[in-house]
DRENPA-3360 file (N, C-alpha, C; in nm, 2 decimals, always signed):
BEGIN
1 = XXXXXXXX = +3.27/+2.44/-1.60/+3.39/+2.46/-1.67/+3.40/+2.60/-1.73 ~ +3.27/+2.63/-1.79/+3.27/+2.80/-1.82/+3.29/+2.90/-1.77 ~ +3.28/+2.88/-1.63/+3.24/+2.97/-1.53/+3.42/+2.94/-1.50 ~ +3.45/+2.82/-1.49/+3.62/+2.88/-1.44/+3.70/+2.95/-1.55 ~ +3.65/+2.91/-1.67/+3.72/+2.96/-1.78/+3.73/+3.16/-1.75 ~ +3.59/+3.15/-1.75/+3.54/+3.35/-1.78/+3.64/+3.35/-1.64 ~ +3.63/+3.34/-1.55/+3.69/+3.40/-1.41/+3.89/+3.40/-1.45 ~ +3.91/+3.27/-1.54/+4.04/+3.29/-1.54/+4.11/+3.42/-1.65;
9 = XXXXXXXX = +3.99/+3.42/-1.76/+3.98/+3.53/-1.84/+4.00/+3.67/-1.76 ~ +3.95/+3.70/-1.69/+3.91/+3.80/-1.64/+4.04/+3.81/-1.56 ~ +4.06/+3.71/-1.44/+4.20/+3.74/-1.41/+4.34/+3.76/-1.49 ~ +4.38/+3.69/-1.58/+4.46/+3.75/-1.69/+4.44/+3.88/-1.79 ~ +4.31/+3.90/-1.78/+4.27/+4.07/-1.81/+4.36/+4.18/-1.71 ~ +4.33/+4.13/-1.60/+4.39/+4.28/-1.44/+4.50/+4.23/-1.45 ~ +4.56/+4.09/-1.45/+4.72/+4.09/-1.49/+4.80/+4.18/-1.54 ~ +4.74/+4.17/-1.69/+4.82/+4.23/-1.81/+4.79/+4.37/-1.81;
17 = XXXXXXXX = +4.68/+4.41/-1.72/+4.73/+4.56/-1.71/+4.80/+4.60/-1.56 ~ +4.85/+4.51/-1.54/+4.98/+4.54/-1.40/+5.10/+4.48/-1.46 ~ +5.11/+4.42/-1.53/+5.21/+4.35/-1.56/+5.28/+4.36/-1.71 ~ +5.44/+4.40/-1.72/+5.50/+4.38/-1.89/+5.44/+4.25/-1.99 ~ +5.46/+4.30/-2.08/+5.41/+4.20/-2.22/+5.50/+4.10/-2.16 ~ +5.60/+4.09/-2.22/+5.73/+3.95/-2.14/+5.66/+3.85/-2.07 ~ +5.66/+3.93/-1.95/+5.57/+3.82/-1.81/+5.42/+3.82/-1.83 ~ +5.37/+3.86/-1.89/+5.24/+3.89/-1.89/+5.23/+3.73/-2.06;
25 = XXXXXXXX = +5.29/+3.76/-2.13/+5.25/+3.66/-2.20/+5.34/+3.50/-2.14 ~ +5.45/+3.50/-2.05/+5.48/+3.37/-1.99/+5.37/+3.33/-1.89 ~ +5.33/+3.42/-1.81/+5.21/+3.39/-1.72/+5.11/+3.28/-1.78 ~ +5.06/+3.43/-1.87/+4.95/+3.34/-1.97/+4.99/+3.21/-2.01 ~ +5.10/+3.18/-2.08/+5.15/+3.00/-2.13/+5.11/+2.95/-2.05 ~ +5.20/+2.94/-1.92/+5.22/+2.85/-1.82/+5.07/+2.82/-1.74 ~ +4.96/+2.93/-1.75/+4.78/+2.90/-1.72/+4.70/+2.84/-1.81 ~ +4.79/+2.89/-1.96/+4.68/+2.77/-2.08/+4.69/+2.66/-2.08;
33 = XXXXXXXX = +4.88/+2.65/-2.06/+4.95/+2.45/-2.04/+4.86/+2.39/-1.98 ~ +4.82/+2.47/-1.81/+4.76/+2.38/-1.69/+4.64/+2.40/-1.75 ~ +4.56/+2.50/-1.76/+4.42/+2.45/-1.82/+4.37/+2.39/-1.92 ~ +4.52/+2.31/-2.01/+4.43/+2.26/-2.13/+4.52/+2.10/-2.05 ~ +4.63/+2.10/-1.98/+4.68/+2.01/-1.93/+4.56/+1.90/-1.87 ~ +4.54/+2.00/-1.78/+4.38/+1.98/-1.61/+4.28/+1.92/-1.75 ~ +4.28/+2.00/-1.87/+4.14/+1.95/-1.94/+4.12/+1.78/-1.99 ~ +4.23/+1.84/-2.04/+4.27/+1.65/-2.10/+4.27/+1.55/-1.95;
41 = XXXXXXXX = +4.32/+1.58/-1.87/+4.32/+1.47/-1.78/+4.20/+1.47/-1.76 ~ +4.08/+1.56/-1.73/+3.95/+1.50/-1.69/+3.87/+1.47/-1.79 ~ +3.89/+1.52/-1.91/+3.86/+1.43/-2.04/+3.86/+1.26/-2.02 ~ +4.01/+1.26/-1.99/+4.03/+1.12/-1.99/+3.96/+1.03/-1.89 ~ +3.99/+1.14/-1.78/+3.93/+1.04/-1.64/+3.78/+1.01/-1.68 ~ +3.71/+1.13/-1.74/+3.59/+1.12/-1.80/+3.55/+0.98/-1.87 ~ +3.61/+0.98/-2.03/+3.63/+0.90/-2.09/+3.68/+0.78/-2.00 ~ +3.73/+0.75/-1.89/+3.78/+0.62/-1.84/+3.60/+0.58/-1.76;
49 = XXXXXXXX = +3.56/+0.68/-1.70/+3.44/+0.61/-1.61/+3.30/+0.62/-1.68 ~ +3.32/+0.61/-1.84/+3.19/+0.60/-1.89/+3.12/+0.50/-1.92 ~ +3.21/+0.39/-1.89/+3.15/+0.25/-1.91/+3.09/+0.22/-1.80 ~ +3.14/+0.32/-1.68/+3.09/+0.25/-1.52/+3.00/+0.31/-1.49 ~ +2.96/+0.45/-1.55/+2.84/+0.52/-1.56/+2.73/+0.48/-1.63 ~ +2.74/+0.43/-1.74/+2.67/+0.34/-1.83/+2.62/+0.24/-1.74 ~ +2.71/+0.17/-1.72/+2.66/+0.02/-1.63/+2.58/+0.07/-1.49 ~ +2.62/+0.15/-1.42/+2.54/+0.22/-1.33/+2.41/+0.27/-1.41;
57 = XXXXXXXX = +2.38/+0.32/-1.48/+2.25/+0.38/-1.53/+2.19/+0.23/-1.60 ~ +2.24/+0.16/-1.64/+2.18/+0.06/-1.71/+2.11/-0.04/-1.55 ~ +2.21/-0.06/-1.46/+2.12/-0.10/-1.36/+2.05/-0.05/-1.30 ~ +2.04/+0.05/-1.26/+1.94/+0.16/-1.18/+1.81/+0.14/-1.29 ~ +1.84/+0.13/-1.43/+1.74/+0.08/-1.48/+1.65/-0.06/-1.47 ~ +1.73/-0.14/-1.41/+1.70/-0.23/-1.44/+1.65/-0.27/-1.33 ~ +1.67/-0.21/-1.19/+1.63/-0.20/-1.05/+1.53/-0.18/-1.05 ~ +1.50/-0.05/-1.16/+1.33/+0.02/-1.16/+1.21/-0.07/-1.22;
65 = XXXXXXXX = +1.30/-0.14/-1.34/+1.19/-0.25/-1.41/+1.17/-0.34/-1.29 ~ +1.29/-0.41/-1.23/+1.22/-0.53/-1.12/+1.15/-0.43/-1.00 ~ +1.17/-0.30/-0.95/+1.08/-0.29/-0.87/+0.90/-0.28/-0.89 ~ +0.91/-0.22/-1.06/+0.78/-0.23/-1.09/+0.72/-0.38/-1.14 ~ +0.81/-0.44/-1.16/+0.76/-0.60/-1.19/+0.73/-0.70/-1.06 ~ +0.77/-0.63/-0.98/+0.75/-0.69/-0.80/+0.66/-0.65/-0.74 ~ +0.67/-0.52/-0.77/+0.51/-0.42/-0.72/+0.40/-0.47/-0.64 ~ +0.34/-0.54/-0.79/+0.27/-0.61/-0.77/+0.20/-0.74/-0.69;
73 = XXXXXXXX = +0.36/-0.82/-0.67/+0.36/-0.92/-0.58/+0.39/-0.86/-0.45 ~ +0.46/-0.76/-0.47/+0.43/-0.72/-0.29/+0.34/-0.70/-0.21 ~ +0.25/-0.62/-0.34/+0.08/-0.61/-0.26/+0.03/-0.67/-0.26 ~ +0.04/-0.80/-0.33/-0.01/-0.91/-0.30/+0.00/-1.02/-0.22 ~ +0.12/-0.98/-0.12/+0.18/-1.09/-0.06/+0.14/-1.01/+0.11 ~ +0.14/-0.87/+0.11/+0.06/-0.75/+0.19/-0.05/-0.78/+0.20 ~ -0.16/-0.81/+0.09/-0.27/-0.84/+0.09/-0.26/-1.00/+0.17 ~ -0.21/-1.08/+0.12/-0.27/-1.19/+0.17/-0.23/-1.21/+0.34;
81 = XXXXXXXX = -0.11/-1.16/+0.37/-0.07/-1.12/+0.51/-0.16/-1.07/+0.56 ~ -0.24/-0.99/+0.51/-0.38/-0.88/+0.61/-0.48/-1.01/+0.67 ~ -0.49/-1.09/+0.47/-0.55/-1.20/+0.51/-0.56/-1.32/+0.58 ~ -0.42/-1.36/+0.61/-0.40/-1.45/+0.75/-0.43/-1.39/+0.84 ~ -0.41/-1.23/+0.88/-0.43/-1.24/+1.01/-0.58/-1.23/+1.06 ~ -0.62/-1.19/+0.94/-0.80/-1.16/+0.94/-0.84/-1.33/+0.99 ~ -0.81/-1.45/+0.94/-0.83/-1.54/+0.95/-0.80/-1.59/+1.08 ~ -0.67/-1.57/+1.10/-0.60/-1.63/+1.22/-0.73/-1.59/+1.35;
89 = XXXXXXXX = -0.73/-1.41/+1.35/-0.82/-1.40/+1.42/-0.96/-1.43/+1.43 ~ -1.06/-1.45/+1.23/-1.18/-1.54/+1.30/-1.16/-1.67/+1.36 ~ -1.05/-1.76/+1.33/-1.00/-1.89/+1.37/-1.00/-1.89/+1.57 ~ -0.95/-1.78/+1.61/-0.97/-1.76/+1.72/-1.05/-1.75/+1.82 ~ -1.16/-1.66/+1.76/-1.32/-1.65/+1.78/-1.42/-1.77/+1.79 ~ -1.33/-1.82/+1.65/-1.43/-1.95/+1.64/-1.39/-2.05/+1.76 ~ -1.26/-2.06/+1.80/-1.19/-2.17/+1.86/-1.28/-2.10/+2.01 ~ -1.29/-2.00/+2.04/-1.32/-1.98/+2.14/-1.47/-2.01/+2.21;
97 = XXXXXXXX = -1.58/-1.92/+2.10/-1.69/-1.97/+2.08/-1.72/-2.14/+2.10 ~ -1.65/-2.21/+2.00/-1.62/-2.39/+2.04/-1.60/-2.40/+2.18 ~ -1.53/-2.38/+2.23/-1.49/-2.38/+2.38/-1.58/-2.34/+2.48 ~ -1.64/-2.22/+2.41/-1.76/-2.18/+2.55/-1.88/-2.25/+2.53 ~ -1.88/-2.31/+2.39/-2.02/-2.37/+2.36/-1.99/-2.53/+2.39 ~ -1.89/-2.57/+2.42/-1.85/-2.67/+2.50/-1.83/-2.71/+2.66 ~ -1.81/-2.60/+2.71/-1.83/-2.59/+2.84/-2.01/-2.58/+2.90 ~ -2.07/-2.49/+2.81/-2.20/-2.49/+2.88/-2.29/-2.62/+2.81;
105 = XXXXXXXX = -2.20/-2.71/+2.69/-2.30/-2.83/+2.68/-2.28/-2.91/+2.83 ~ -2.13/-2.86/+2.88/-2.04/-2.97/+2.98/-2.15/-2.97/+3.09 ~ -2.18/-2.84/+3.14/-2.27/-2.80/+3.23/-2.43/-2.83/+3.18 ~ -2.47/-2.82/+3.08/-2.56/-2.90/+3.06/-2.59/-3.06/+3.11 ~ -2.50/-3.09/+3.07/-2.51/-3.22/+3.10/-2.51/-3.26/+3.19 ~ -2.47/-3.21/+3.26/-2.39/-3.28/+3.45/-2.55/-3.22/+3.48 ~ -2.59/-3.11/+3.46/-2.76/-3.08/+3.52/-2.85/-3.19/+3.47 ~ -2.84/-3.23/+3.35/-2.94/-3.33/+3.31/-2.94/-3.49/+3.39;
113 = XXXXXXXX = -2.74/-3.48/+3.40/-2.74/-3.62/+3.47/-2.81/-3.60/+3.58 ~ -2.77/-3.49/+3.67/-2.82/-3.48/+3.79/-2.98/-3.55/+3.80 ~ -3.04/-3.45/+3.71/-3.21/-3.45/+3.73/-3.22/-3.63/+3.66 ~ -3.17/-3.68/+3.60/-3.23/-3.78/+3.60/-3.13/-3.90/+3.66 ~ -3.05/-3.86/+3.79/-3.02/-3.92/+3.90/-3.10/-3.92/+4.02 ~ -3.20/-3.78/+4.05/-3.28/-3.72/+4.06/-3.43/-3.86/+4.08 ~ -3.43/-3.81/+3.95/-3.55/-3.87/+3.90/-3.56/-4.03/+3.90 ~ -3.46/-4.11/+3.88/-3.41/-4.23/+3.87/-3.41/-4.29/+3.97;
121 = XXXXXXXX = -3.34/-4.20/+4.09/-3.33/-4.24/+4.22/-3.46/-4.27/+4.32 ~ -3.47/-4.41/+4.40/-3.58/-4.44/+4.48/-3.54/-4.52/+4.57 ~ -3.58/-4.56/+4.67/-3.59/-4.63/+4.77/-3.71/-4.72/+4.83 ~ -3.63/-4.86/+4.84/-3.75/-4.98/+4.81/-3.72/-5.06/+4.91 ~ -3.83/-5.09/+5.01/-3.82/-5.14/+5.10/-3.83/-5.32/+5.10 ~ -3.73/-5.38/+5.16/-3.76/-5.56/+5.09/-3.77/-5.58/+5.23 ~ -3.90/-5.62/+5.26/-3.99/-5.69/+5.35/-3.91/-5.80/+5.44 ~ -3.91/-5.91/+5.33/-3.90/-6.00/+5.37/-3.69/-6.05/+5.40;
129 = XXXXXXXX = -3.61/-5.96/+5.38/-3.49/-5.92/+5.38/-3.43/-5.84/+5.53 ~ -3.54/-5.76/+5.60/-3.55/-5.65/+5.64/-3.44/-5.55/+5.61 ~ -3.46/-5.50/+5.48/-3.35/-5.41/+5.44/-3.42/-5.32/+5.31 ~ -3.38/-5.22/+5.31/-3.46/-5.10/+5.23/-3.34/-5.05/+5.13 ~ -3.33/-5.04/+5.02/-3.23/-5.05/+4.92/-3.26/-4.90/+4.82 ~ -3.13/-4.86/+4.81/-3.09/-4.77/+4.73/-3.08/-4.78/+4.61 ~ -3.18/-4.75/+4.54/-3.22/-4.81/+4.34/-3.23/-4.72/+4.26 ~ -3.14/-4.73/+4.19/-3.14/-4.66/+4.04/-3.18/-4.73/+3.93;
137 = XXXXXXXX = -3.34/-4.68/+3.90/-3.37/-4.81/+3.77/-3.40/-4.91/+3.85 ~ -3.33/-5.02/+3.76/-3.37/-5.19/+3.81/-3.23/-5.19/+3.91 ~ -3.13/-5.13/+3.93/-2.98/-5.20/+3.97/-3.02/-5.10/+4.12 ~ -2.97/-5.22/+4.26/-2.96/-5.14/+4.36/-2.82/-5.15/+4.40 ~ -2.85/-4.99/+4.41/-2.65/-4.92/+4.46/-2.63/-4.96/+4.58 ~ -2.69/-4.93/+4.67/-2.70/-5.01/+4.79/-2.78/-5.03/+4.90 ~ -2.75/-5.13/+5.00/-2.87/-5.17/+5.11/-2.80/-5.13/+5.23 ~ -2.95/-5.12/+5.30/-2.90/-5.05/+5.46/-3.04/-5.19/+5.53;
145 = XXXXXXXX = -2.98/-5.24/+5.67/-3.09/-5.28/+5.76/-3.19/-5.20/+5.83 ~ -3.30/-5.24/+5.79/-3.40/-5.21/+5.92/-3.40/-5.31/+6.04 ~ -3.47/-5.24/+6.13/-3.51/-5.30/+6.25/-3.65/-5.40/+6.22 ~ -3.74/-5.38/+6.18/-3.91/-5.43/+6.12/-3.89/-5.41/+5.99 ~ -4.01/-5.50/+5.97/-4.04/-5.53/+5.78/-4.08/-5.42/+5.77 ~ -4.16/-5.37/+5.81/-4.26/-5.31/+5.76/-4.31/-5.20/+5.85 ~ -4.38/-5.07/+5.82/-4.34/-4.93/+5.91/-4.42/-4.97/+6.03 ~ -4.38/-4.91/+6.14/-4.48/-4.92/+6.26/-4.52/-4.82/+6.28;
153 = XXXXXXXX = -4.66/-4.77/+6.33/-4.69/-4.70/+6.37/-4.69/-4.63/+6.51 ~ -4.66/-4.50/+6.54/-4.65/-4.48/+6.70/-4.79/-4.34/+6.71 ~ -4.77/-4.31/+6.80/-4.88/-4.22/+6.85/-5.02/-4.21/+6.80 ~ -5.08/-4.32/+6.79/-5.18/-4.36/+6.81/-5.22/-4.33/+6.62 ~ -5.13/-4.27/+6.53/-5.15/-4.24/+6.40/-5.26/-4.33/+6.35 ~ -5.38/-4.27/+6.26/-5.48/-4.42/+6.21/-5.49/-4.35/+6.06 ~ -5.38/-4.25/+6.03/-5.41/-4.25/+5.86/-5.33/-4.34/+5.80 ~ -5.39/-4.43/+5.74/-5.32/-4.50/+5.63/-5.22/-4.51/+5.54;
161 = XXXXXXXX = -5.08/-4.50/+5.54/-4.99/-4.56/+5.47/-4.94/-4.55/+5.33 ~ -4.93/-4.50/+5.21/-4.93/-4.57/+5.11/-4.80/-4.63/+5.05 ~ -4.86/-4.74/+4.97/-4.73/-4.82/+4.88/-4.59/-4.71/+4.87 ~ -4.66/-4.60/+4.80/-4.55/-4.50/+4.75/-4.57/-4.38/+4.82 ~ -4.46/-4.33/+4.83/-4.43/-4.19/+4.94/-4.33/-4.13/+4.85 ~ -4.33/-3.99/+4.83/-4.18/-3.85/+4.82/-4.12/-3.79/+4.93 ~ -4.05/-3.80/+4.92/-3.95/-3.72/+5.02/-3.98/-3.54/+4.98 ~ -4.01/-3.53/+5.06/-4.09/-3.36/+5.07/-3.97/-3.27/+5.13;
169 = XXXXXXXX = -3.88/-3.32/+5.26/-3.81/-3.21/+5.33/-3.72/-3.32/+5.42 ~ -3.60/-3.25/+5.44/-3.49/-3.30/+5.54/-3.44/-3.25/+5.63 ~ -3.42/-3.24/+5.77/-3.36/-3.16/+5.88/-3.26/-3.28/+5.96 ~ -3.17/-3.16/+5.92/-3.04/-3.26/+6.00/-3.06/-3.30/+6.13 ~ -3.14/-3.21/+6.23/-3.14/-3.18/+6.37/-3.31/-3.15/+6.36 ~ -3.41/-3.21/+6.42/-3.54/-3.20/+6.41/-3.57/-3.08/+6.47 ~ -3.67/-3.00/+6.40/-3.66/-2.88/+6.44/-3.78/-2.90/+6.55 ~ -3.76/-2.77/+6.63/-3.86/-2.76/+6.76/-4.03/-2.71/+6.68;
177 = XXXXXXXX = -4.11/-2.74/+6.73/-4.23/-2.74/+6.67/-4.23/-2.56/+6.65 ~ -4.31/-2.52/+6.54/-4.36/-2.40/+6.49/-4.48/-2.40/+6.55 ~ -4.47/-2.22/+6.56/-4.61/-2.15/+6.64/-4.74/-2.24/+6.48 ~ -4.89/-2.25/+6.55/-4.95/-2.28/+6.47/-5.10/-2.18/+6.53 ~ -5.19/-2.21/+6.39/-5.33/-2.15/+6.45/-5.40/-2.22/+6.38 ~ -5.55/-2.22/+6.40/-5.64/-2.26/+6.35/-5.76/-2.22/+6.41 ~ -5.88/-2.25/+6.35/-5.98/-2.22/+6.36/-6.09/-2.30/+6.42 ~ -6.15/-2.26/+6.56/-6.23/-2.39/+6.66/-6.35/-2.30/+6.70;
185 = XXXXXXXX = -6.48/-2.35/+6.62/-6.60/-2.27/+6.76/-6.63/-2.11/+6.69 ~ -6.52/-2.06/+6.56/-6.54/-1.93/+6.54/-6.43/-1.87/+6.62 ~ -6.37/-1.89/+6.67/-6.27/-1.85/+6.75/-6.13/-1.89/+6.70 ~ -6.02/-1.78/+6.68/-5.86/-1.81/+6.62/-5.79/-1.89/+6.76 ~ -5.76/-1.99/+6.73/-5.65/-2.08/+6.89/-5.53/-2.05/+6.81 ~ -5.45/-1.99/+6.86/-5.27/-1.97/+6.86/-5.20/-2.06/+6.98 ~ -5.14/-2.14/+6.91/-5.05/-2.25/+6.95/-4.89/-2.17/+6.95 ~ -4.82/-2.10/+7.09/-4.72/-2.07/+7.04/-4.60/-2.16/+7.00;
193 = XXXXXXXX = -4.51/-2.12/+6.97/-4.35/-2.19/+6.90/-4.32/-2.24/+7.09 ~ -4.23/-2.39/+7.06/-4.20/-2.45/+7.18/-4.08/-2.36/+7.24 ~ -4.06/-2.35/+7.34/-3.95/-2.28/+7.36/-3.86/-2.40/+7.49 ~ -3.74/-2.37/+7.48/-3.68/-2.53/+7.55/-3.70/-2.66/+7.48 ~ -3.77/-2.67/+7.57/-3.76/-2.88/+7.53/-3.87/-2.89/+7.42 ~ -3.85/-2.96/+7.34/-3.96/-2.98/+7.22/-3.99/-3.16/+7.19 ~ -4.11/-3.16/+7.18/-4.15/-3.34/+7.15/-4.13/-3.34/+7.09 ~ -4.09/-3.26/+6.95/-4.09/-3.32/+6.84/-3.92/-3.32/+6.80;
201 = XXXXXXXX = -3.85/-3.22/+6.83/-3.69/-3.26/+6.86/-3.67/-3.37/+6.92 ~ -3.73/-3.46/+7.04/-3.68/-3.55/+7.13/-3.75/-3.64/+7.08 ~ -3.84/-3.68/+6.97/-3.91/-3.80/+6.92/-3.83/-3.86/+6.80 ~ -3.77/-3.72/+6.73/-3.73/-3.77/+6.59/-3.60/-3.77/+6.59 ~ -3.54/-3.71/+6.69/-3.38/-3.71/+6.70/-3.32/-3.68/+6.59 ~ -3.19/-3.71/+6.48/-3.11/-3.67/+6.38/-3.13/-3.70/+6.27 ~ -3.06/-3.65/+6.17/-3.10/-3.72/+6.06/-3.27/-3.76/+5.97 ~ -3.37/-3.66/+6.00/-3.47/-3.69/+5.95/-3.51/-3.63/+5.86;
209 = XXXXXXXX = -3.58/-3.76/+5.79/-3.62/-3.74/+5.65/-3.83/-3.74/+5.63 ~ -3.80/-3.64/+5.56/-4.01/-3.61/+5.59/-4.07/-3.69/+5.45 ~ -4.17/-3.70/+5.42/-4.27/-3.75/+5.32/-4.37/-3.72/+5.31 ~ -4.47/-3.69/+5.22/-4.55/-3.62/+5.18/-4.67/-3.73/+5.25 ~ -4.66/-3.84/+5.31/-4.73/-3.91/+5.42/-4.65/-3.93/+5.52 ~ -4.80/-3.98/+5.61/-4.71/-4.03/+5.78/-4.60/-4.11/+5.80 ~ -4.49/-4.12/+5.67/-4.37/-4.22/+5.72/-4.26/-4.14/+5.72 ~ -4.19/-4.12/+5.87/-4.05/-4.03/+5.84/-3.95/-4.12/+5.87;
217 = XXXXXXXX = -3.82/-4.14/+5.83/-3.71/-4.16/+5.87/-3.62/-4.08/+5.91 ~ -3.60/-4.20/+6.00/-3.50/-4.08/+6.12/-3.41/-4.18/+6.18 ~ -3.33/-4.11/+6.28/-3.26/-4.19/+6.35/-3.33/-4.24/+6.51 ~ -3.26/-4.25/+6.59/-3.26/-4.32/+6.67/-3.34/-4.19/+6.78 ~ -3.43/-4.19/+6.86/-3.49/-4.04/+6.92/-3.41/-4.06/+7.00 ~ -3.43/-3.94/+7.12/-3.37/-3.91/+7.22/-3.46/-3.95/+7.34 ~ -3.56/-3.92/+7.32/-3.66/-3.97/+7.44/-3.75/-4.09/+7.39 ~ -3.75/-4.22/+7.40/-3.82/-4.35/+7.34/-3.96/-4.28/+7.38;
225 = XXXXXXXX = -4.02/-4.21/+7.52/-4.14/-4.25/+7.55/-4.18/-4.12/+7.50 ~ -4.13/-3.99/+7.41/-4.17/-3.87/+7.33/-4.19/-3.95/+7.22 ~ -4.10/-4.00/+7.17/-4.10/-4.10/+7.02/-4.26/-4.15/+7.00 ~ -4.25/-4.22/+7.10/-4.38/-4.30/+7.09/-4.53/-4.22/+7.09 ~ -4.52/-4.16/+7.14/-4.64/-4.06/+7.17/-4.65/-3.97/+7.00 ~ -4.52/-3.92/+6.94/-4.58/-3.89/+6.87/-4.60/-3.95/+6.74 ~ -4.73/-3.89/+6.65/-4.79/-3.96/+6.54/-4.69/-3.97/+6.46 ~ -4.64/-4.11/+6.40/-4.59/-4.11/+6.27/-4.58/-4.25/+6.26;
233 = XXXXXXXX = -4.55/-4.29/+6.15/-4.47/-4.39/+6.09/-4.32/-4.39/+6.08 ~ -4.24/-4.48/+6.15/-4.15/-4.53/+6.11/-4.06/-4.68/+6.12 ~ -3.91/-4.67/+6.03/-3.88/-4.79/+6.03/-3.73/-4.84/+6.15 ~ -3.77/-4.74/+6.26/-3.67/-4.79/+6.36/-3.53/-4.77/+6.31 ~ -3.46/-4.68/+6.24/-3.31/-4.73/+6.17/-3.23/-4.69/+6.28 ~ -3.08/-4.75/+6.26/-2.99/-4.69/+6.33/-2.94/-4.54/+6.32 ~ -2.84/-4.48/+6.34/-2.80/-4.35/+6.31/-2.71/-4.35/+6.20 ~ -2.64/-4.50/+6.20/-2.56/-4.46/+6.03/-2.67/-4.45/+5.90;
241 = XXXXXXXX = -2.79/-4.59/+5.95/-2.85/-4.56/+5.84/-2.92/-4.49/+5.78 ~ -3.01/-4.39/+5.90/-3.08/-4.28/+5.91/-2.96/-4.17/+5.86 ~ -2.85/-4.16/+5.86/-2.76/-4.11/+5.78/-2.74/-4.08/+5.67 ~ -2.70/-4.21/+5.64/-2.66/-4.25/+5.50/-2.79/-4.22/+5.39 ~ -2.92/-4.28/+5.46/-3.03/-4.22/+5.35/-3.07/-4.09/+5.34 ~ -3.04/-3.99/+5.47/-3.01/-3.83/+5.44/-2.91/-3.78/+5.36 ~ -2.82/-3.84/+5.32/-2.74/-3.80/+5.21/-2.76/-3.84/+5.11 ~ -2.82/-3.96/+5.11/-2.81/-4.03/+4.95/-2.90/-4.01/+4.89;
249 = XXXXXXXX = -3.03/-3.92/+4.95/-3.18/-3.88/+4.85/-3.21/-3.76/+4.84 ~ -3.30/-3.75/+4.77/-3.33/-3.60/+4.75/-3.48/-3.53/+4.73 ~ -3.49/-3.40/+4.75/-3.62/-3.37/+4.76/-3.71/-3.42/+4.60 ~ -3.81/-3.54/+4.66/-3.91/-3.62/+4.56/-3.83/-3.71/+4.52 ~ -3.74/-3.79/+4.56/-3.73/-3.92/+4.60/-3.85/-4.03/+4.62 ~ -3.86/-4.12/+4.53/-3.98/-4.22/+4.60/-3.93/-4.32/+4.68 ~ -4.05/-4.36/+4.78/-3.99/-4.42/+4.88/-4.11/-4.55/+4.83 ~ -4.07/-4.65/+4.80/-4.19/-4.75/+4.77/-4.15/-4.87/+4.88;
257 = XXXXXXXX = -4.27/-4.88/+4.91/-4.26/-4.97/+5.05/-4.34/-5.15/+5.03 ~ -4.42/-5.09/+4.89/-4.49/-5.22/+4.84/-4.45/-5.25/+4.69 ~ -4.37/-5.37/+4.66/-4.36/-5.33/+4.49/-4.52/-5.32/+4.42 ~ -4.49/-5.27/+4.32/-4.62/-5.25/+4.22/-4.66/-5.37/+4.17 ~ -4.79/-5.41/+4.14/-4.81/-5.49/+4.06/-4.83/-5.43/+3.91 ~ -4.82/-5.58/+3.88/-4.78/-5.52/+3.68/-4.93/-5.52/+3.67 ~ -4.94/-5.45/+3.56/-5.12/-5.42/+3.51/-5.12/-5.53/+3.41 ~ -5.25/-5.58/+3.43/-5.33/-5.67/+3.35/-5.35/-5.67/+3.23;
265 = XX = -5.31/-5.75/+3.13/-5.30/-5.73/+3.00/-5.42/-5.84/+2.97 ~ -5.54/-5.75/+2.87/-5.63/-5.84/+2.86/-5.61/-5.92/+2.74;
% end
C-alpha cells in the first residue's frame, strides 16, 4: 500500500508541473476520492474475511495438534505393519520347513516300511499241503502249488540242505555260465565263458531265484535231461509260480523249508 501511495505521490508531483493549479488540484480530488474510496472498500472487504481467516488459522492449528497427536500412532501402526510382515514371513519359513520335515519323515517311513517288509517277508514250505506260502509274520499273503513235498535233488548233488535258506540273487533269464579258474596239481585251469548253448541256461530256464544253499527256484527248464544233470535242489514249480515268487521276494528273503522247533524251557 506504501509503495502505491509514494508512486502516486510522485505522479501528481510531474503532473502539477505540466499542468494549471485549476486542473491540477481537480486531478488531485478525483485520485484522493478513488484512493481513500479503493481504501475503505478493502478495509471493509478486510474487516469482512477476518473471521474466516481466523477460523482458517484456528484450524490449520488444530490440524497441526492432531497431526502431532497421531504421529505417534502412525509409527506405530508402521511399526507393527513391518511387524506382520516380519512374522507373516517367519510363518512361512516355518510352514515350509514343516512341510519339508514332513515329506522326508514321509520318505522315511515308506523306507522303514519297506525294510521291515523286507525283513518280515519269508517263504514256508507246507509239506504236507504241497504248497509253499508267502508269510509276513504269522499271516500268509499267499500260497502257490508245488509239484513234491519236499526239494529234490538232481545232478547227483550230496550237500545237504538246510531247514533255512536266503535268497542271495535273481536272474530273470538264467545266465550262461561264467569263465572260471582254479587251482589243480600247481597248475592255473581256465574254464572259458560258454559261448552258444549253455547247461546252465537250459537247466534252469526263467524266472530263477538263487540261495545261499543248493536250493534254486525256477521255472520249468528247457532241456529236462540238462536240468537233471545239473547239481541242485529244486521244487519243480510251474512258470506262473516260479514267477510270482520272483517278484514277490527279495534279496535275503528266508526260505524255511522245515518249521522250527520251539526251544526247550527247562
Amino acid at each position: 500500500m506504501r509503495d502505491w501511495k509514494e508512486k502516486l505521490k510522485r505522479w501528481i508531483e510531474t503532473l502539477s508541473a505540466r499542468a494549471s493549479n485549476p486542473a491540477l488540484f481537480l486531478a488531485a480530488a478525483v485520485i484522493l476520492s478513488a484512493s481513500h474510496l479503493l481504501e475503505s472498500r478493502l478495509r471493509a472487504r478486510a474487516a469482512s474475511l477476518g473471521p474466516v481467516l481466523r477460523t482458517v488459522a484456528e484450524s490449520r492449528e488444530g490440524l497441526r495438534e492432531m497431526e502431532e497427536e497421531y504421529r505417534p500412532l502412525t509409527e506405530l501402526r508402521v511399526h507393527d505393519v513391518n511387524q506382520l510382515k516380519g512374522g507373516i514371513l517367519k510363518l512361512t519359513q516355518s510352514r515350509k520347513q514343516v512341510f519339508e520335515a514332513g515329506l522326508s519323515l514321509e520318505e522315511e517311513k515308506r523306507v522303514l516300511e519297506k525294510q521291515w517288509e523286507i525283513m518280515s517277508t519269508y517263504l514256508q514250505l507246507d509239506e504236507d499241503a504241497r504248497k509253499i506260502h508267502l508269510m509276513r509274520g504269522d499271516q500268509s499273503l499267499e500260497s502257490y502249488s508245488v509239484s513234491v513235498s519236499t526239494p529234490r535233488a538232481f545232478g547227483g548233488v550230496a550237500e545237504p540242505i538246510p531247514n533255512i535258506v536266503q535268497i542271495t540273487s535273481k536272474e530273470r533269464f538264467a545266465y550262461p555260465e561264467r569263465g572260471s579258474y582254479q587251482e589243480a596239481g600247481g597248475q592255473l585251469v581256465w574254464t572259458p565263458p560258454q559261448v552258444g548253448t549253455s547247461v546252465r541256461a537250459n537247466a534252469l530256464g526263467e524266472f530263477v531265484t538263487f540261495t545261499n544253499g543248493p536250493l534254486i527256484l525256477h521255472g520249468p527248464p528247457r532241456k529236462p535231461e540238462e536240468h537233471a544233470a545239473f547239481p541242485h535242489y529244486c521244487l519243480e514249480l510251474s512258470l506262473a509260480t516260479a514267477r510270482k515268487l520272483f517278484l514277490n521276494t527279495f534279496i535275503g528273503t528266508r526260505v524255511v523249508l522245515k518249521p522250527q522247533k520251539p526251544a526247550r524251557q527247562d
